[in-house]
C-alpha positions as CSV (number, residue, x, y, z in Angstrom):
1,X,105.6,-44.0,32.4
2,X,104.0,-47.1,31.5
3,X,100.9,-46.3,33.9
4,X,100.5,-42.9,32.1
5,X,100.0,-44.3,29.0
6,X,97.4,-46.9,29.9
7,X,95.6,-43.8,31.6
8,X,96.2,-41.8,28.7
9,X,94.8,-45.0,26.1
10,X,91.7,-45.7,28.2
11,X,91.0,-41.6,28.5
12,X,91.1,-41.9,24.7
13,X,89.1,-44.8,24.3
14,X,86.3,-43.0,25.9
15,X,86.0,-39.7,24.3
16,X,86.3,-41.7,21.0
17,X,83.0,-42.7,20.7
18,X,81.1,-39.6,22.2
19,X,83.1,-37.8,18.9
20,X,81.7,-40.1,16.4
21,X,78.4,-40.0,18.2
22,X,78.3,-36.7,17.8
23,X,78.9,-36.9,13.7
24,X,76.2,-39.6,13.0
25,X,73.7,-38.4,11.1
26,X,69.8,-37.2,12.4
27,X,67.8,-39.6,12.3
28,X,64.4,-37.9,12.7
29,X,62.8,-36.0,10.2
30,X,64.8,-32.9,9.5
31,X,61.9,-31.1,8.2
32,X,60.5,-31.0,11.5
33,X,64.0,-29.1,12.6
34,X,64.1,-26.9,9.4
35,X,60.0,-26.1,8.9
36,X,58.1,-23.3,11.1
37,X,55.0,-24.7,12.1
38,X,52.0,-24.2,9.7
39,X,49.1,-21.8,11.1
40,X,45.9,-23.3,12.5
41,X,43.6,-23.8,8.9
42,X,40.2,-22.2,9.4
43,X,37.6,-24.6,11.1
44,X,35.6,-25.5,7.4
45,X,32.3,-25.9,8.7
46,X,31.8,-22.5,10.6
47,X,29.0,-21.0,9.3
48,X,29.4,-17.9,6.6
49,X,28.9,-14.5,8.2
50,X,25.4,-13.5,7.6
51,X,25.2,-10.8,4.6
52,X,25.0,-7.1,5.6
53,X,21.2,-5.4,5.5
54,X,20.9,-2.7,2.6
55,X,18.2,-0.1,2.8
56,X,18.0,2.3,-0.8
57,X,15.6,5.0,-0.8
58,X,12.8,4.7,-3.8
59,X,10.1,7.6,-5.4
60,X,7.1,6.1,-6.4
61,X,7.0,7.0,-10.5
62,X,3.3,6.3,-10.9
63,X,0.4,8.1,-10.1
64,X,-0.9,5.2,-7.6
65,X,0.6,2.4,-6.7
66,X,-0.8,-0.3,-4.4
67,X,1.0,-2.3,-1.8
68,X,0.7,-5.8,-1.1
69,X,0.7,-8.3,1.8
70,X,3.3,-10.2,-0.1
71,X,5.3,-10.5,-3.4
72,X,1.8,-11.7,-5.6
73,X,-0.8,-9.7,-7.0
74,X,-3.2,-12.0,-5.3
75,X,-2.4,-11.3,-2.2
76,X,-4.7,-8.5,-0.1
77,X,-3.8,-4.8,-1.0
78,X,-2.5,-3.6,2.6
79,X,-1.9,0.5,1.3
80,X,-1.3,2.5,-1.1
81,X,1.0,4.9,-2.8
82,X,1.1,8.5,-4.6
83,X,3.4,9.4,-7.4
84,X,6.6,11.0,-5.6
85,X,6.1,9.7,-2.5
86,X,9.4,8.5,-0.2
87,X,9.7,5.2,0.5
88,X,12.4,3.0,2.4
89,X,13.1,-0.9,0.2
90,X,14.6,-3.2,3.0
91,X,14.4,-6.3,0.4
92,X,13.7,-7.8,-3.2
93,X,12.8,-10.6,-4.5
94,X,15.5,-13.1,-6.3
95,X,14.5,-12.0,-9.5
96,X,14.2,-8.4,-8.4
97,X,10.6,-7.9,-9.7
98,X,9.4,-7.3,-6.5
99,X,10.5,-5.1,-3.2
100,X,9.9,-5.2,0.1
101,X,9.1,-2.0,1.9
102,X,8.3,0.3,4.7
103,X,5.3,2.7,3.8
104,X,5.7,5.4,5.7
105,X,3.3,7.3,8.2
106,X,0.8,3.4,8.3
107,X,4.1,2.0,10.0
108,X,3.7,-1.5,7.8
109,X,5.8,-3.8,5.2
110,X,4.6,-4.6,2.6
111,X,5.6,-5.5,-1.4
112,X,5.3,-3.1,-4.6
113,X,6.3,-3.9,-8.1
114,X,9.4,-2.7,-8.5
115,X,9.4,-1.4,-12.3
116,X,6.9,1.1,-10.3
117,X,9.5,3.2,-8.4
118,X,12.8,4.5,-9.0
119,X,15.7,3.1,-6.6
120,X,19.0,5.5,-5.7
121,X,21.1,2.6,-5.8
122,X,21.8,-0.9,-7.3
123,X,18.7,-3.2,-6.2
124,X,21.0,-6.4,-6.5
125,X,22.5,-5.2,-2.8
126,X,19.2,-5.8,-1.6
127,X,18.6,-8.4,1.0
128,X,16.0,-11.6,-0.2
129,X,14.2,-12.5,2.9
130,X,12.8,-15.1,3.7
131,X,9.2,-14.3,3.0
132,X,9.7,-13.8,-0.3
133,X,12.3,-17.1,-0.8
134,X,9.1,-18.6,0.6
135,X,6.3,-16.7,-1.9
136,X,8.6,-18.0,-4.9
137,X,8.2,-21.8,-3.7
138,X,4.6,-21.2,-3.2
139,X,4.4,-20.1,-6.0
140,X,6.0,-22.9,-8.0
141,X,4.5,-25.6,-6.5
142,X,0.9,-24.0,-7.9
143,X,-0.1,-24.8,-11.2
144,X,-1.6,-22.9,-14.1
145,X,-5.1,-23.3,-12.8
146,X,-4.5,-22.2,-9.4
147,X,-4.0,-26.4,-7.9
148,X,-1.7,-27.9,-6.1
149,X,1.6,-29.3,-8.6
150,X,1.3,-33.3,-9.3
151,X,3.4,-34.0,-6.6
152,X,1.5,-33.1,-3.8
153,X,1.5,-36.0,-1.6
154,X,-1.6,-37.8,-0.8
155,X,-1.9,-36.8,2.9
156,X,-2.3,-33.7,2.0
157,X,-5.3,-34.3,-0.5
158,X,-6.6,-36.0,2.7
159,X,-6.4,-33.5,5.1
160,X,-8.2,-31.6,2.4
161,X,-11.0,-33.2,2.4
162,X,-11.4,-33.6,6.6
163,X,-11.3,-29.5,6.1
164,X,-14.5,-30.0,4.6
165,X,-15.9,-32.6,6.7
166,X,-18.4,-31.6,10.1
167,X,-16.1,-30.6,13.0
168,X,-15.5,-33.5,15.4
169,X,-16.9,-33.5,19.3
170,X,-12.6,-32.7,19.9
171,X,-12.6,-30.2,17.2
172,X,-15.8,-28.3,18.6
173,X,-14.0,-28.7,22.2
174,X,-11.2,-26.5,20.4
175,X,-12.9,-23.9,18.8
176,X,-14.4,-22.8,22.0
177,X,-11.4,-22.4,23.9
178,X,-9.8,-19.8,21.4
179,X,-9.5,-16.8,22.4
180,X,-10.9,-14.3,20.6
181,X,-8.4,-11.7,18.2
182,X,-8.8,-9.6,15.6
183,X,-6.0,-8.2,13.2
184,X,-6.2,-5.8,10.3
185,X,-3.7,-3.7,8.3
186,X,-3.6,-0.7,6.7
187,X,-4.9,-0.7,3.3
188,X,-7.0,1.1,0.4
189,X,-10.5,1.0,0.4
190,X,-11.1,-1.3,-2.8
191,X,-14.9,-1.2,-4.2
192,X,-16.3,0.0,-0.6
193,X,-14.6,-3.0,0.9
194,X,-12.1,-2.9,3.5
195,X,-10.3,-6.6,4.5
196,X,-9.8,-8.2,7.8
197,X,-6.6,-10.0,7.5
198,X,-7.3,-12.7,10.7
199,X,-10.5,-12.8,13.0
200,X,-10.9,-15.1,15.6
201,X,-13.7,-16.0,18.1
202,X,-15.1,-18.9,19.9
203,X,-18.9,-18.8,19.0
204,X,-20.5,-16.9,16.1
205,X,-20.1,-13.1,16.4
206,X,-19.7,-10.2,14.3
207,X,-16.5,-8.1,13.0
208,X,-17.7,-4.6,13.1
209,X,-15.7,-1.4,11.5
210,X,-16.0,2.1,13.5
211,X,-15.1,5.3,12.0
212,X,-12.6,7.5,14.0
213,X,-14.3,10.5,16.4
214,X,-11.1,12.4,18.3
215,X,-8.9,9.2,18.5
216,X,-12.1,6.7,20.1
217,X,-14.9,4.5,18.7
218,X,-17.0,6.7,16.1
219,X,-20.0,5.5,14.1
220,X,-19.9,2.2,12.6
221,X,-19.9,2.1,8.9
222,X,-20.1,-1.5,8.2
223,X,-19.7,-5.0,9.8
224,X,-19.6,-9.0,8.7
225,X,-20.7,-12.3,10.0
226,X,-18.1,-14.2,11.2
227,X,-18.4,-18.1,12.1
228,X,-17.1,-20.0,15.2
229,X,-12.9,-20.6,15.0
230,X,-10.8,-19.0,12.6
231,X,-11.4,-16.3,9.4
232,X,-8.9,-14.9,7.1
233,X,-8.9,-12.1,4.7
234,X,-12.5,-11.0,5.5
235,X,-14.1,-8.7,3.0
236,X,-16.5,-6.0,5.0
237,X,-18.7,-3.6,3.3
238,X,-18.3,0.0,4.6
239,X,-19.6,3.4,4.1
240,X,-16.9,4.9,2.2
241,X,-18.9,8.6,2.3
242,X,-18.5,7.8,6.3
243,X,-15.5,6.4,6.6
244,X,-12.5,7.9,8.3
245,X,-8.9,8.2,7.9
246,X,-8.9,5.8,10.4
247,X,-11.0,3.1,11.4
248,X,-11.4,0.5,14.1
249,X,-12.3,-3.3,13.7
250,X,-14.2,-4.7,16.8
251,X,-15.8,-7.7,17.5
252,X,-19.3,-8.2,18.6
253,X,-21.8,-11.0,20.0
254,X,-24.2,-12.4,17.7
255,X,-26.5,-12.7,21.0
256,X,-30.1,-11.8,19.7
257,X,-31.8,-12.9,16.2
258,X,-29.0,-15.5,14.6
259,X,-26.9,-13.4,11.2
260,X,-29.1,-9.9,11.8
261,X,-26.7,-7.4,13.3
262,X,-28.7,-5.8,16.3
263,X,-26.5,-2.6,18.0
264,X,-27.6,-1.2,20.1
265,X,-28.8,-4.3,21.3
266,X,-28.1,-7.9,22.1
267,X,-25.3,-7.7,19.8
268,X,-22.6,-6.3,22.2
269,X,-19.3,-5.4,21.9
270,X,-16.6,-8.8,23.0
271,X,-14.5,-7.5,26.2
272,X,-11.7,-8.7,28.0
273,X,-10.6,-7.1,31.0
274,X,-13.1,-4.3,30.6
275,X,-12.3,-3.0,27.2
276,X,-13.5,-4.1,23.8
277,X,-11.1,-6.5,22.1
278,X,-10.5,-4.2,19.0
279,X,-7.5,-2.7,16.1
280,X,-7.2,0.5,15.2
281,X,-6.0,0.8,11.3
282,X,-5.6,3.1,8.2
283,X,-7.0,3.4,5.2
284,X,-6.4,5.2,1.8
285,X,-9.5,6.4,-0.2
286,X,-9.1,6.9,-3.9
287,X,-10.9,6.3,-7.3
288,X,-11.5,2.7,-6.8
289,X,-12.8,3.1,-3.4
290,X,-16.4,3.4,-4.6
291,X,-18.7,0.4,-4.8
292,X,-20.4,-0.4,-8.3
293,X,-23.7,-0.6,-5.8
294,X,-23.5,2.3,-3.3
295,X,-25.5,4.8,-4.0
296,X,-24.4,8.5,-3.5
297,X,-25.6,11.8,-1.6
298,X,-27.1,13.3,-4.6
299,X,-29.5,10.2,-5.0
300,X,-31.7,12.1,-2.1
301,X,-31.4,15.5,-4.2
302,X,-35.1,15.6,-5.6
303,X,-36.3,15.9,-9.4
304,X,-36.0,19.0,-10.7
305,X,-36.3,21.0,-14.4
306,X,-33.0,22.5,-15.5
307,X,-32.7,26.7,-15.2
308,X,-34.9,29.3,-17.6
309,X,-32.0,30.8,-18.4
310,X,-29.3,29.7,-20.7
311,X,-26.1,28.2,-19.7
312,X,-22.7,29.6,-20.5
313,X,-20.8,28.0,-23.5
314,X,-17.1,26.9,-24.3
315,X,-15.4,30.9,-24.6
316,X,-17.0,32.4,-22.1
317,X,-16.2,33.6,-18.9
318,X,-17.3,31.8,-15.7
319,X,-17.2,33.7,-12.4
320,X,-17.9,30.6,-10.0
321,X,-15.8,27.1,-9.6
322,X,-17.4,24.1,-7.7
323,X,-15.5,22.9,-5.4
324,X,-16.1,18.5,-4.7
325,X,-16.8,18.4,-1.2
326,X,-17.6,14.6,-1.0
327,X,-15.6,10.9,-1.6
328,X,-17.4,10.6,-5.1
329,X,-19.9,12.3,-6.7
330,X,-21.3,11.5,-10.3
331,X,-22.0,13.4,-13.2
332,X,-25.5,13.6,-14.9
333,X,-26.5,14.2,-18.0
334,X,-29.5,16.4,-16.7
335,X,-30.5,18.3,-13.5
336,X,-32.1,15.1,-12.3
337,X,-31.0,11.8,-9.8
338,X,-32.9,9.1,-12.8
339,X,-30.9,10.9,-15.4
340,X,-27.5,8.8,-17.1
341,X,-24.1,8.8,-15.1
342,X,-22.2,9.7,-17.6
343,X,-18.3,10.3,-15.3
344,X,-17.2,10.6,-11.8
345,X,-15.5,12.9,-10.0
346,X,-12.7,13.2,-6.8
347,X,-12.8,15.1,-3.5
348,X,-11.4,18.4,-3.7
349,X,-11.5,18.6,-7.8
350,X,-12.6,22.2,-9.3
351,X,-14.8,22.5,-12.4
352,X,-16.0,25.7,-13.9
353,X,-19.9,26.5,-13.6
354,X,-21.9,27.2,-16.1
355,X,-25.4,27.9,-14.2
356,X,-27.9,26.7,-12.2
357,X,-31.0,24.5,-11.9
358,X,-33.8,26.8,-11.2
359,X,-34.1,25.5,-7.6
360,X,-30.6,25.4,-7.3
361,X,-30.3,22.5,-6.3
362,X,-27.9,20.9,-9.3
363,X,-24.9,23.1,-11.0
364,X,-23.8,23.0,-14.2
365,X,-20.2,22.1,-15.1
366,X,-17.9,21.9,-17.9
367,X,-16.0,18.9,-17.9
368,X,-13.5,17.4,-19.8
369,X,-13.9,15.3,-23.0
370,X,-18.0,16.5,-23.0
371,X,-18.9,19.5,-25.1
372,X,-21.9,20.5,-23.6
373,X,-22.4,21.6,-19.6
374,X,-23.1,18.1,-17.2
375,X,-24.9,18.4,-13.5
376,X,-23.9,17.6,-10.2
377,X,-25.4,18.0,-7.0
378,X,-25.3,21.5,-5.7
379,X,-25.4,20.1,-1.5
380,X,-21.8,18.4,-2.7
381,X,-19.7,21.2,-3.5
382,X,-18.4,24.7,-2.7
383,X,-18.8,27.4,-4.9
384,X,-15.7,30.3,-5.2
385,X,-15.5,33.1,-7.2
386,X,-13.1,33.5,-9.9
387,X,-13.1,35.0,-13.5
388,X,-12.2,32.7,-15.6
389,X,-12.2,31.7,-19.5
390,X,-13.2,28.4,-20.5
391,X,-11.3,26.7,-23.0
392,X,-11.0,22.5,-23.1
393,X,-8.0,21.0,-24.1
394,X,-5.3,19.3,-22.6
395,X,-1.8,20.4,-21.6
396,X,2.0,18.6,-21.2
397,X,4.2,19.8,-18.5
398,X,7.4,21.1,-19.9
399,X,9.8,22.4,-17.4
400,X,13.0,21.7,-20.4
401,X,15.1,20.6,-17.4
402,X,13.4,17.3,-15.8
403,X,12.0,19.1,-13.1
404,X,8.9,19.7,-11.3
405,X,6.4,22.6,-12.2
406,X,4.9,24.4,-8.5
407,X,1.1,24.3,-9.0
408,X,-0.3,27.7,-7.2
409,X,-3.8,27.9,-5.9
410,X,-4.7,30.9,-8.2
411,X,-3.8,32.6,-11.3
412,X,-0.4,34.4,-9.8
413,X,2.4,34.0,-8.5
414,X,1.5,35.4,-5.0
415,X,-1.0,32.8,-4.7
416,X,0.0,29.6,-2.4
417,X,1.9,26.3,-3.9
418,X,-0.5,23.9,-3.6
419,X,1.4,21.2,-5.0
420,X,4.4,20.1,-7.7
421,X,4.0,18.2,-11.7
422,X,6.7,16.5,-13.1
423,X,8.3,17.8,-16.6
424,X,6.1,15.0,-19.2
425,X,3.0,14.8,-17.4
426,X,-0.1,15.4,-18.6
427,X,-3.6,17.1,-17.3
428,X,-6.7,18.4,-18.9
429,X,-7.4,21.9,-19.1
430,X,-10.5,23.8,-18.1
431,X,-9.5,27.7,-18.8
432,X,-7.2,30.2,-18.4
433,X,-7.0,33.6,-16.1
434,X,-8.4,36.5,-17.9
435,X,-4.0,37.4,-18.5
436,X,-3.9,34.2,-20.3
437,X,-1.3,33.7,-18.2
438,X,-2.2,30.5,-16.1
439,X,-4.0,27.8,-17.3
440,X,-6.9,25.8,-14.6
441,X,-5.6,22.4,-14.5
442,X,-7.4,19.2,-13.4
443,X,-6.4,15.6,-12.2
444,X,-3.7,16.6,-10.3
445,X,-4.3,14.7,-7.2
446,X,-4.3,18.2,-5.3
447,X,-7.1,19.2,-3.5
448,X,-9.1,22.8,-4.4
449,X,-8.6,25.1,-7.8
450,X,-5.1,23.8,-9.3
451,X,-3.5,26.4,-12.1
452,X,-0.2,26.2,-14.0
453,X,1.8,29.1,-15.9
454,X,1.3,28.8,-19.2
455,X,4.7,29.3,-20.3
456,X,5.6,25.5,-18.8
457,X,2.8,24.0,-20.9
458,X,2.8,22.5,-24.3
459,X,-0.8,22.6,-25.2
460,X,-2.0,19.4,-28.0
């Protein structure tokens, strides 16, 4: 007995600390026990997700609107708009005065003003690229008179005035390795002028501008000088009666007498592989397409005395309409090319006649805003028949539900749609049919004899 107990005693001497072991307090921290682990944070410097691109759909709410190069009115005119045409805006400005574009049909980007258009959607989605975060800092760091902000730095005034300097033996080296490129975009014909955005060539050459013939070189209708190295925006004079829809800028020797442009001749065409290095580019020909200095067609039209017999007035009926058949054609104040200019007048416009030189060649018109019959040259128009009432005045469309007003190519409703006004506009009027019915409208921007019902007009 005494043996089992001293088993017994030392049995219990052993387990007896495990138990209190096993009751002392953790001493770790608990709220690693009692705490799920926290999820991974976000990694703080991964870059934002880039913003998604917006495209909105705008209509063009002016009767011509010109597109830029970039957001600023200085910069080159690269096409141009019509009132209601389609466009896609891929961009804005920060201040949303501008948008950025893709003109349809010229396949180019460009800017327009945006209080020119009418967006289907909120132009604050709209992306601001870069090219326009850049105009803006260009812009700011000009001041008022058009030089560089006080803190331009001083190497830049000097490499300023190296610019001007002679080229340099290395600097002449450079020039004639470049290889020679020329790049133009589409555009409007501005003053008779078309631009060459870059032009590139080693020695001194020539850019010159082709008119289209069944998608290859046509005649050329203008050309420029261009010196050795570099040129930007390049303004060409062109033949804007000869010009074509689209045109072709090629570069050409200056290989016979320096600065006189000799094709056929010495000054050939610049090839590489075989082919002429040239663009092919459109252009838009409107109202301010005309130079101040070209002269027109008409100018060849020879002196004349106006007809023996008298010339219809304001009330009667006119049984011709002349047709313009050319770019531009001006309006005399007599039968003769030394007489005054007193308007100008559009491709594809109609004007009531009122009679004849007596050689024929000059017509009479009405036109509006003059009381008496002008002259234009008869070689630059078409002549239909039509009975028709003159009457001047001027008319407002007035559809009473915002719409648009079909314009019909004669004086019924069985005659073609030639073309849509919007409810407010405003045309001048020439005549009416001999109903009354339809009124002869002009200004329109359509092309050929353009006549309106009556009952959509609200005459002043």
């Amino acid at each position: 007995m005494p043996n089992r107990f001293r088993v017994a005693l030392f049995g219990a001497l052993v387990i007896l600390p495990l138990i209190i072991g096993s009751c002392y307090p953790f001493q770790g921290d608990i709220t690693q026990i009692l705490t799920p682990a926290a999820p991974p944070t976000a990694d703080a410097t991964a870059e934002p997700a880039e913003p998604e691109m917006v495209t909105l759909v705008a209509t063009v709410a002016v009767n011509a609107l010109r597109v830029r190069q970039a957001p600023n009115e200085e910069t080159p005119i690269i096409a141009g708009l019509l009132k209601d045409d389609v466009i896609d805006v891929v961009g804005r400005t920060e201040d949303g005065s501008w948008l950025k574009v893709e003109v349809p049909d010229v396949g180019t980007i460009g800017w327009i003003w945006a209080e020119d258009v009418t967006l289907n959607g909120d132009s604050s989605a709209l992306l601001v690229p870069e090219d326009a975060q850049m105009a803006a800092e260009t812009e700011d760091a000009m001041t008022d008179d058009g030089e560089m902000a006080e803190d331009a730095t001083e190497e830049q005034a000097e490499d300023g005035e190296m610019a001007a300097e002679d080229k340099t033996e290395d600097q002449a080296s450079a020039v004639a390795d470049l290889e020679p490129s020329v790049t133009v975009y589409a555009q409007e014909v501005i003053k008779g002028q078309v631009t060459v955005a870059e032009a590139t060539v080693p020695v001194e050459g020539w850019v010159v501008i082709h008119a289209d013939d069944a998608g290859s070189y046509g005649p050329i209708v203008g050309q420029a000088h261009l010196e050795a190295g570099l040129t930007t925006d390049l303004a060409v004079d062109i033949d804007v009666n000869a010009a074509t829809e689209t045109l072709y800028a090629m570069l050409h020797t200056d290989g016979g007498v320096f600065d006189v442009f000799e094709f056929p001749g010495t000054d050939m065409p610049v090839l590489k592989d075989g082919a002429p290095i040239s663009t092919a580019f459109t252009v838009t020909i409107g109202e301010m397409s005309i130079s101040d200095e070209e002269t027109d067609a008409e100018d060849a039209v020879p002196v004349t005395t106006p007809t023996d017999e008298p010339l219809l007035q304001v009330g009667d009926v006119t049984r011709h309409l002349a047709i313009v058949t050319t770019r531009a054609l001006r309006v005399r104040s007599k039968p003769e090319t030394i007489a005054e200019v007193l308007a100008g007048v559009a491709v594809g416009e109609a004007y009531p006649v009122a009679g004849f030189s007596s050689d024929e060649h000059w017509v009479a018109i009405f036109f509006p805003d003059i009381e008496d019959p002008v002259w234009i040259a008869a070689s630059l128009v078409e002549l239909r028949d039509i009975e028709l009432r003159v009457q001047m005045g001027r008319a407002t469309i007035e559809t009473g539900r915002g719409g648009r007003l079909r314009l019909r190519g004669g004086p019924s409703l069985e005659a073609p749609i030639v073309g849509h006004a919007q409810d407010g506009e405003a045309f001048d009027t020439l005549g009416y049919s001999e109903d009354g019915q339809w009124a002869l409208l002009v200004g329109t921007r359509v092309e050929g004899a353009t006549w309106a019902s009556v009952t959509f007009l609200l005459f002043e």
